[in-house]
N, C-alpha and C positions, 0 to 999 in steps of 0.2 A: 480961574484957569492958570493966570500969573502963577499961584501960588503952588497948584500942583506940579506946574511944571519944575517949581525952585526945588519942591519935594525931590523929585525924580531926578534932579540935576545932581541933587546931594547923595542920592541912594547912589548912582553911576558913579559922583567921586569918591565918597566909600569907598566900594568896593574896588577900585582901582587903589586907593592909598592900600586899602586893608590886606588886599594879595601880595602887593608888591611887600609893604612890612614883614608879614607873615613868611613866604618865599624866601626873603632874605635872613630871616632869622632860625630857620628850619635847619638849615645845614650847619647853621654857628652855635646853637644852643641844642638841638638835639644830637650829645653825641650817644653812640652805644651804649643803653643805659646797663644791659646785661652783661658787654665785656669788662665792664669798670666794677660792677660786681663782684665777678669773680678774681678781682684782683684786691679786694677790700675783704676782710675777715674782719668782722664783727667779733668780741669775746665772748666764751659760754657764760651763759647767767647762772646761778645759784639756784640751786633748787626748790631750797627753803625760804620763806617769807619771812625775817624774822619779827618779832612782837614790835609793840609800838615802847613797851617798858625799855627794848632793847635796843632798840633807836633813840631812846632820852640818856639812856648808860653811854652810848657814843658820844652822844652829843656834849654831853658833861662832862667826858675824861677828860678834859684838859688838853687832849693831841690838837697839833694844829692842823689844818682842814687848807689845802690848796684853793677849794674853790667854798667859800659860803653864801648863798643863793638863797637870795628875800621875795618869798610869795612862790607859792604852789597854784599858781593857776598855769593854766595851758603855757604858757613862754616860761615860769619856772621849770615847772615842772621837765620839759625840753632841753631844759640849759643842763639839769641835771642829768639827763641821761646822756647828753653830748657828753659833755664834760667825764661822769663816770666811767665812760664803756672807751675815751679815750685814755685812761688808766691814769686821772688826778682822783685823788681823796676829796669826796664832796661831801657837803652837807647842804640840807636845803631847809629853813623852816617858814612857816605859813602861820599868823596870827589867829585865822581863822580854819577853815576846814579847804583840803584840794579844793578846788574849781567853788568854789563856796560863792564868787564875785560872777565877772562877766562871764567867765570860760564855762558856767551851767544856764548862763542865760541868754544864748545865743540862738538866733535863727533856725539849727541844729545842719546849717548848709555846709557843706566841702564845695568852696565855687572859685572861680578865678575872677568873677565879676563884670557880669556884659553889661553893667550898664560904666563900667570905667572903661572896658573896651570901646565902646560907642565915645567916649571924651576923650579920649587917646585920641582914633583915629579923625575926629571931626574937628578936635584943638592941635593936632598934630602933636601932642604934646607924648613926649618917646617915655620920658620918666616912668609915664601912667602904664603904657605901653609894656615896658620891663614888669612892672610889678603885676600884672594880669599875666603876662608870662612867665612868671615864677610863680605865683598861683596855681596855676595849671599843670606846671610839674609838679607843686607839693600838693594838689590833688590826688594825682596818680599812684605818688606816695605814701598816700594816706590811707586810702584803700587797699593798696599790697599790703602794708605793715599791720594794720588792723581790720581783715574781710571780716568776722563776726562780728564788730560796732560799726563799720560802716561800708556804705553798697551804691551801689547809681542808682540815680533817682530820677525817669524822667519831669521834663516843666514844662508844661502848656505856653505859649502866648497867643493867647484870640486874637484874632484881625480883624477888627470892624467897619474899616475901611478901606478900596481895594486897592492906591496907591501905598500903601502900608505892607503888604503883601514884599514886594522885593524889596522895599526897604527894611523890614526885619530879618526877611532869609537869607539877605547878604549878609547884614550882621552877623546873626546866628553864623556861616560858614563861615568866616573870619574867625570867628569865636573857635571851631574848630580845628579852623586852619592856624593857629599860634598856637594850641595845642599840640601839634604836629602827631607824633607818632606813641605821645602819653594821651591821645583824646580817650575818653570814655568810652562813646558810642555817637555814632554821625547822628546829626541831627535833620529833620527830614519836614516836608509840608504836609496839612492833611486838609481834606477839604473841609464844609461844614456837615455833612453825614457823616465823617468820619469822625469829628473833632467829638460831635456831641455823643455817637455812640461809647468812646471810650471817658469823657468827662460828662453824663450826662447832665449835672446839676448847672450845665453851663446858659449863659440867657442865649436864645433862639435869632432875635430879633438884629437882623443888620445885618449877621456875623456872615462874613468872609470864607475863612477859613481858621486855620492854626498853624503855627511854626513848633513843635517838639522839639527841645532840647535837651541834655543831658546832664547834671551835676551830679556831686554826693550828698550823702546824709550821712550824721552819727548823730549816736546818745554822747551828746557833749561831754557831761559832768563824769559818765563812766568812762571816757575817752581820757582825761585828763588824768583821774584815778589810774587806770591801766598804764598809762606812761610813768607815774611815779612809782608805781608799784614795778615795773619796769629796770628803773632805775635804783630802787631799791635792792631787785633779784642781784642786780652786779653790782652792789656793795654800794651803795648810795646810802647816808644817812637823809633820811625823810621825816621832818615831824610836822604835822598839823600840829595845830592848839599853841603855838609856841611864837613871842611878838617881839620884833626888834625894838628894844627902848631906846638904844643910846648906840651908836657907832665911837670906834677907839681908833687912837693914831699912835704913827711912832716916827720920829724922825729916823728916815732911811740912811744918814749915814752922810749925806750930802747937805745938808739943812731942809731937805722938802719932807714934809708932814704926810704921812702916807694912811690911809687905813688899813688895820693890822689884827680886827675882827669887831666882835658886839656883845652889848649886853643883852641879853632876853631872858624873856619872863614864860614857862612852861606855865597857861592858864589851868589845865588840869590839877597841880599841885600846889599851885601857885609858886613855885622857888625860882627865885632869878639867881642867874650867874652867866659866865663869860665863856663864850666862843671863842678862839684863836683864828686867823685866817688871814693866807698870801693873798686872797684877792676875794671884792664883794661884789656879785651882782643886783644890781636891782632890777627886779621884774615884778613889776607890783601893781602893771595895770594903771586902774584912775590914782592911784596912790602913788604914783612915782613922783611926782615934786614931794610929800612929804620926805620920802628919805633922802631926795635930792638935798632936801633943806633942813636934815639930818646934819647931813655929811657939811654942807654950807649955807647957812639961816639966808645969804645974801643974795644967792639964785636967781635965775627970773623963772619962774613957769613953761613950762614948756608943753603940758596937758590940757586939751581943751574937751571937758568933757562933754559927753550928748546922752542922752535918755531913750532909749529904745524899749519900747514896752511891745510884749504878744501876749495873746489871748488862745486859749482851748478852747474849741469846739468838740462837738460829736463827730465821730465817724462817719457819719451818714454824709456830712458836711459836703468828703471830698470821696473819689476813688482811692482803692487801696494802695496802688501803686499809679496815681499822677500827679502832680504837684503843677500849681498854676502862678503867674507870675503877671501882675497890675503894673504894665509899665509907664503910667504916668496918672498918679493918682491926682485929687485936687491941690495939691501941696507940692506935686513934684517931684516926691521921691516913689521910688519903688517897692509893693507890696507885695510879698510872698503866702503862697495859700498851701499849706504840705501837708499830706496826711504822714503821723509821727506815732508809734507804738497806738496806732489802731484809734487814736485821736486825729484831730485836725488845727495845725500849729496857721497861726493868721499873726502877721505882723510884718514890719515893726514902724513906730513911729522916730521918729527923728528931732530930740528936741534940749536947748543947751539946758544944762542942767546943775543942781551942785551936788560937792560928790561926798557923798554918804555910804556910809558902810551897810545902811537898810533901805535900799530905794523903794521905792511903793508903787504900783503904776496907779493910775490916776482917772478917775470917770469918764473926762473927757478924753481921753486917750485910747479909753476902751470903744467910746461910741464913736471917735475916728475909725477905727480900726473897720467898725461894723457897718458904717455906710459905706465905706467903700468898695467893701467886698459886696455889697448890696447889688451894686451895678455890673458884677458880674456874675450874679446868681439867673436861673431860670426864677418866676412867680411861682413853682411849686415849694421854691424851699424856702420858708419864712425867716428870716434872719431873726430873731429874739435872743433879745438880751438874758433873758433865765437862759439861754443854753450855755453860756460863760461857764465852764468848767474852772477855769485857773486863769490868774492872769498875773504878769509880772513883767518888771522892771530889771533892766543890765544897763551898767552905763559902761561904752566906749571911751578908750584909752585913745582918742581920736588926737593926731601929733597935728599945733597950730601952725595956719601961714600966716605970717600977720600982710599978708596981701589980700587976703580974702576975709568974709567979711560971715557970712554965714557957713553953716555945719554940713551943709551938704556939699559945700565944695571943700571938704576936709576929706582927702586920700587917706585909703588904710594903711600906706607903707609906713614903711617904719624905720627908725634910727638908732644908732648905736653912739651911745656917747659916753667918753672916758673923763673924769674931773682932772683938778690939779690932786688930789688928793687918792687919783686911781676908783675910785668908783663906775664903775661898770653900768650903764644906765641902758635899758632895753626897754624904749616907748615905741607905742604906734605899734601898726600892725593886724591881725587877725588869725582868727583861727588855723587856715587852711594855712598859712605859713609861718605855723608855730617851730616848724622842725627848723628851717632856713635860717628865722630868727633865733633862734636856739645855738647853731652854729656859728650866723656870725657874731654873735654877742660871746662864745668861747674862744675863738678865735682873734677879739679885740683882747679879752681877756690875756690870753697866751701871751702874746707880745707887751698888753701894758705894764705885766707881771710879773716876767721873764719866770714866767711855766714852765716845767718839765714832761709835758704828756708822753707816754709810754707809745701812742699812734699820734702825730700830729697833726692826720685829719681828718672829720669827725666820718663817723662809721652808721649814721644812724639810717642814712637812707636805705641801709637792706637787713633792718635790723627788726624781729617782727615783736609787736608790744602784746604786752600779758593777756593770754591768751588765744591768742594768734599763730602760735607753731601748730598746735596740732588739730587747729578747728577745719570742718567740711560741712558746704551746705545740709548734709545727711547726718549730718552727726546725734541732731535731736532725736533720731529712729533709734541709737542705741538707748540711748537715755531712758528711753519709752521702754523699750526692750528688758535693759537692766537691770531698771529698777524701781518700774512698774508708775511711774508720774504721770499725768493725764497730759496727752499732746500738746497741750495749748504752753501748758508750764514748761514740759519739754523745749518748745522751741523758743520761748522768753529765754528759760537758762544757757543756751546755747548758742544766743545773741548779745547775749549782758556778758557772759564770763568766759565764753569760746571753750578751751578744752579744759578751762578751770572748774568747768561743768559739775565734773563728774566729783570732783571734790565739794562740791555745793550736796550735791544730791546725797553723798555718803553721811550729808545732816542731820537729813531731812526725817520727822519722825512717821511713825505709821499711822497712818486716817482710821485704822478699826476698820474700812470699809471693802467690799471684794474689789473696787474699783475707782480712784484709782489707790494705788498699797499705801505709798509715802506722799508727802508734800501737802500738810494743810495750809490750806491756803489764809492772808492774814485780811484778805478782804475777800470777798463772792467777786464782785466786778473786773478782779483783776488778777492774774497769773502770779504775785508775788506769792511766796510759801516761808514757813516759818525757817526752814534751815539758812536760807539769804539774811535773816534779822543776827545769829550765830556768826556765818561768814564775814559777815560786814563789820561787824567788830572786830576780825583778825585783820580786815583792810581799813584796819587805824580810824573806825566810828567811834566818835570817844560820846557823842552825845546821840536825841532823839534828831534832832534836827537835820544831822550830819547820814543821819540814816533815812527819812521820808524823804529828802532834796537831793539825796547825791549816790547813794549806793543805790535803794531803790528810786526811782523817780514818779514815784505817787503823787507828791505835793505838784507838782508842774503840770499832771495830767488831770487831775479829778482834787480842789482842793477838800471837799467836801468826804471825801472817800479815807483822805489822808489822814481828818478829822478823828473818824470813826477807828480808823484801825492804830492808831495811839494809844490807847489803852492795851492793847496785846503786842505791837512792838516795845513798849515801855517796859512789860512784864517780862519779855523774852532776853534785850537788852541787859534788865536790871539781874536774870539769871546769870550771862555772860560776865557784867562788870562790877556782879558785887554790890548792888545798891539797895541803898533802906527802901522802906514808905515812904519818907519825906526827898528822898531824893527821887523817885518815881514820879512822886505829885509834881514836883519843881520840874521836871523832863517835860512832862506832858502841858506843863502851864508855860515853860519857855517854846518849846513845838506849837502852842496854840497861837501865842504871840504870832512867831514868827507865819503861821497858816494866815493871822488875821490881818496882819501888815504886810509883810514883802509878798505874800499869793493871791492874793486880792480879796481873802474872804470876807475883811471888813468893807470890802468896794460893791462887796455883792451885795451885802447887808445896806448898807446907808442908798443903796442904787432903790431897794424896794421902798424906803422909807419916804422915797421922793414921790412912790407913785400917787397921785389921785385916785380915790376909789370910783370906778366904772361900773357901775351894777344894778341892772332894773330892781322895780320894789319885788318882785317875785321871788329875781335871786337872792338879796338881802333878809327874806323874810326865810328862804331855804336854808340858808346860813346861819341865821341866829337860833335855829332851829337845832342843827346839826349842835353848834355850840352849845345849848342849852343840854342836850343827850350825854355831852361828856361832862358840862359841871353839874354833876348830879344835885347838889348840895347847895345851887344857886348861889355863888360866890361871888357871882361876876367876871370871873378870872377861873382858867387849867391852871393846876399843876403838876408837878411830878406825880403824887400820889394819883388824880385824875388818868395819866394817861398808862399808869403800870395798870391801873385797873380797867378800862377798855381793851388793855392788850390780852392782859389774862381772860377776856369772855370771847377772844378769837382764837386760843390755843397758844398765845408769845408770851407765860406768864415767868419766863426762866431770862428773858431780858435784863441787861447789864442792868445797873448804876448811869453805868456814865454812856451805855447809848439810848437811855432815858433822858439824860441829859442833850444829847446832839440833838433829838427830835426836838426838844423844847426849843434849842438855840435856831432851828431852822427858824423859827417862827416869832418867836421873843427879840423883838427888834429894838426896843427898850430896855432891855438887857436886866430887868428885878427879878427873873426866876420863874416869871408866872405869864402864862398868854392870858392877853383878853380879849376883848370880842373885839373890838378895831381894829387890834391886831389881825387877826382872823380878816376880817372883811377886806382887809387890806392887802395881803397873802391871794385871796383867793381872785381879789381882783387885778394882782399880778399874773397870777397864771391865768387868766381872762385874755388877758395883752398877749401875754406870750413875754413879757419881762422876768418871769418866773419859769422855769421847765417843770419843776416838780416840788412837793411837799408830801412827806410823810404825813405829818401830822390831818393836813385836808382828805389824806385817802383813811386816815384813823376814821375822821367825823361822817365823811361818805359810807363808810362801811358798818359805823353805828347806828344811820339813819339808814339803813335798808335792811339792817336788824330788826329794827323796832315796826318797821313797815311788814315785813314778814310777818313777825308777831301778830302784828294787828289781823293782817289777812286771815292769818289761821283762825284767827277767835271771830272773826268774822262768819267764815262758812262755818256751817250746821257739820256731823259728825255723817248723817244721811244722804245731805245733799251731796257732800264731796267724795263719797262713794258709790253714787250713785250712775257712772259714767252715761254715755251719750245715748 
């Protein structure tokens, strides 16, 4: 009783600190965000996109470059269009590909963060306080500048207990209430009829009610993309592919040692040469001590990295449009349940880590992930591990206190630090305050560098990102209309590219069929179409990898899928960039890598190997049966030749090469080329469990043993008797 009461004691002070807070900062931080607008003019961007060849020509004339900007992930790429569109000469390069690191491997939330609102208000602590409130404006922002990649998304929280009840709905309106007049959409209570009618996969048993809340969502990785390509339109030099080896200095004139640009190395052509530049940013994410220690070997650290891994589900998992939130999982931290392009995004884990350029997420990471959502599923929806679509690993640029001791008490804000040497250093942070941080990291810049901007202060908050001027929820109807694509692709393109659409679609080849005219599709399961594989190479895909993880985002949704449709991205690609045979094999064998390490494919594979085989002697005896029907030839062992020829006695005799290959690899967990029967028994007794979803090759051997079962029936009845009706 003591304890409820301390409960309620806390929820009453809450909400008293969190109004009064709120209240007071409503008048001070919300000014007219509309009259400042139209006092701000943003510059017209460029029509043209120019090539990636034409951005290496910039970058290598020799001119010198006001602002040079390391790392194209979401706070580069930001800095860069701050910086451009306030009318300094930029250039930005990326060692790897846009958003290639954390910034595609995020949550996919636009949030301001209730659970540092709740530590704010309970630590009094004001610091926490500001940055949930700046969050929440560059929410706002995020959504006006780009409505076709990102939109409100409501979030469940179940209440299983019924003092919990006003203690989360106060939270929740605070949440609102510092939001002030950039909130989303109010957030509201529901009962428990109400909760499970609109979540119904939710468990039954306890439950209270629910608190509805409102955040955003984007396609991350095309989020970051659209902002450099952004920046690109108004004259930004942007190159992917391209890695700072070595930073330069020059005594300024005073004796202090200043940097005065860098060496880099363009990985496409391999040639290195030198960059000029008044001033460097570093935005590099987990990578910011390396150029810290670039610029000064002597540094201390200042990144404490952490591992956050999510998992894809099926659709079925969640509602189309609700999204649920676990706020106190076994560990503590906070689990988000989303449904994301027509999947279901589950994560993330919390855990320190070292920082590598290929994170991997990790078995047991995965089956955290899964008991815990366990607990708040209904018993009709079975959690199984074969359902694991994709699964992967982002490490946070997480800024250290060395007062605290573990990672969850590591705040996302972030800092701005200038060297003795002028290096510009942009850690910490997140997503949803890429733009802010973008700003004040050009704004240290201006002053540490005595800059000349054309506007001295930054223009971006009414500035809309690549493709965003001309897009309307309705817009997919012309699309459909125009130029005859099947709705579904329709509204994919007009979510992914906005009014860049219509220039997608004028790619697209014709299907031969009455319906729909253009857009074949590069997989059955999903809306991508061959003219985006074309496109995506004009938006600087120099490789396969750069194309399944970031232009389209197959690999993060279905990595199994992504698998499959690499041999006709590679082929369509290699028309695009000019490429041999051996340069197509090596595409399709670095993409597999990267499917088998950084997506979890090899986690899904070594997860079945673990299993124990479950199987009465009936079903065992069913099974070696089925196997014995495909190796004709009693080998012991399928092989390729084995399963072209069962294909062909069901009408698939025009089947790939290499998606003869993907069947074998579903099942060939030993990895020599050839199934065998262990295999098999092993497979089958995964999907027994439900640790497997699905295997082609098991519905091959199913479908040959009811062949031969047919067969027999027929030769069984007489020619009389089965004509013979009743």
């Amino acid at each position: 009783m003591a304890s409820r009461l301390y409960q309620i004691g806390v929820t009453t002070l809450s909400a008293t600190i969190g109004t009064v807070l709120a209240t007071w900062t409503i008048d001070r931080w919300n000014s007219p965000h509309t009259a400042i607008a139209e006092m701000k003019r943003p510059p017209k961007r460029k029509r043209t996109l120019v090539s990636r060849a034409e951005q290496m020509k910039s970058l290598m004339s020799g001119e010198e470059f006001d602002v040079l900007i390391i790392g194209g992930g979401a706070t580069g790429a930001g800095c860069a269009l701050d910086a451009v569109t306030r009318g300094l000469k930029t250039a930005l390069v990326e060692a790897d590909d846009f958003a290639s690191g954390t910034s595609s491997r995020s949550t996919k939330l636009i949030h301001g963060g209730v659970r540092y609102l709740q530590k704010a208000i309970l630590g009094l602590d004001f610091e926490q306080y500001r940055m949930v409130k700046e969050a929440l404006q560059e929410r706002a922002t995020m959504l006006e500048s780009a409505p076709h990649l990102a939109h409100p998304l409501p979030i469940m929280l179940p209440v299983y207990q019924w003092w919990q009840v006003p203690y989360y709905w106060v939270g929740i309106k605070c949440y609102d209430l510092v939001a002030g007049d950039r909130n989303v959409k109010s957030s509201y209570y529901l009962s428990k009829q109400d909760a499970l009618e609109l979540f119904p996969m939710l468990k039954k048993d306890k439950l209270c009610g629910a608190i509805v809340y409102y955040d955003g969502q984007q396609d991350d990785a095309r989020m970051c993309l659209a902002v450099a390509l952004t920046a690109a339109r108004h004259g930004a030099t942007v190159c992917n592919h391209v890695e700072v080896l070595q930073l330069h200095k020059k005594n300024d004139g005073t004796g202090k040692q200043v940097l005065c640009g860098a060496k880099v190395k363009d990985h496409m052509s391999g040639k290195e040469f030198n960059v000029k530049a008044k001033c460097i940013i570093n935005a590099t994410g987990p990578f910011t001590d390396t150029i810290r220690k670039m610029d000064d070997p002597t540094v201390k650290t200042i990144c404490c990295p952490s591992s956050g891994v999510h998992i894809v589900l099926p659709g079925y998992y969640s509602p189309d449009q609700m999204g649920l939130l676990d706020p106190s999982t076994s560990d503590g931290r906070v689990i988000f349940f989303l449904p994301w392009q027509r999947q279901t995004i589950a994560g993330t884990t919390d855990l320190p880590c070292e920082i590598t350029h290929n994170p991997k997420p990790t078995e047991d990471e995965i089956q955290f992930i899964l008991n815990e959502i366990k607990n708040y599923l209904n018993a009709d929806v079975e959690v199984r591990r074969g359902d694991v679509l994709s699964a992967w690993s982002g490490i946070r640029p997480l800024v250290s206190d060395p007062n605290k001791e573990d990672t969850q008490s590591l705040a996302r804000n972030h800092i701005v630090h200038v060297s003795p040497s002028n290096l510009i250093t942009i850690a910490g942070g997140k997503w949803t305050t890429y733009r802010a941080m973008a700003e004040h990291t050009v704004d240290a810049a201006i002053k540490a560098c005595n800059l000349k901007p054309e506007r001295p202060e930054a223009v971006t908050s009414y500035l809309k990102i690549e493709g965003g001027q001309g897009w309307t929820p309705t817009m997919y109807i012309r699309l459909v209309q125009d130029f005859g694509l099947e709705c579904e692709v329709a509204q994919h393109l007009a979510k992914s590219y906005g009014d860049r659409a219509f220039a997608v679609a004028k790619m697209a080849s014709l299907t031969g069929k009455r319906w729909p005219i253009i857009g074949n599709r590069i997989h059955p399961d999903f809306p991508y179409i061959d003219a985006e594989i074309r496109y995506g190479v004009r938006e600087y895909a120099c490789n396969a990898v750069d194309m399944i993880a970031r232009r389209l985002r197959l690999s993060f949704l279905n990595v199994q899928a992504a698998q499959e449709a690499l041999p006709v991205i590679c082929d369509i690609m290699g028309e695009e960039l000019k490429w041999s045979k051996d340069e197509k094999e090596k595409q399709i064998k670095a993409a597999s890598d990267f499917l088998a390490g950084e997506m979890g494919l090899m986690v899904n594979r070594a997860s079945k190997e673990r299993i124990p085989i479950k199987l009465s002697k009936d079903e065992i005896q069913t099974y070696i049966k089925r196997f014995q029907l495909i190796d004709k030839e009693n080998k012991g062992y399928v092989s390729i030749n084995d399963i072209r020829r069962a294909l062909k006695n069901f009408g698939d005799g025009d089947i790939s090469g290499e998606q003869l290959h993907e069947i074998l690899r579903e099942i060939d967990t030993n990895m020599n080329g050839q199934v065998e029967l262990d295999e098999y028994l092993q497979m089958m007794s995964a999907i027994k469990t439900g640790d497997v979803a699905y295997s082609r090759f098991a519905r091959l051997a199913e479908m040959e043993d009811q062949k031969q079962e047919a067969q027999a029936l027929k030769q069984k009845i007489s020619v009389d008797r089965s004509g013979g009706g009743l």
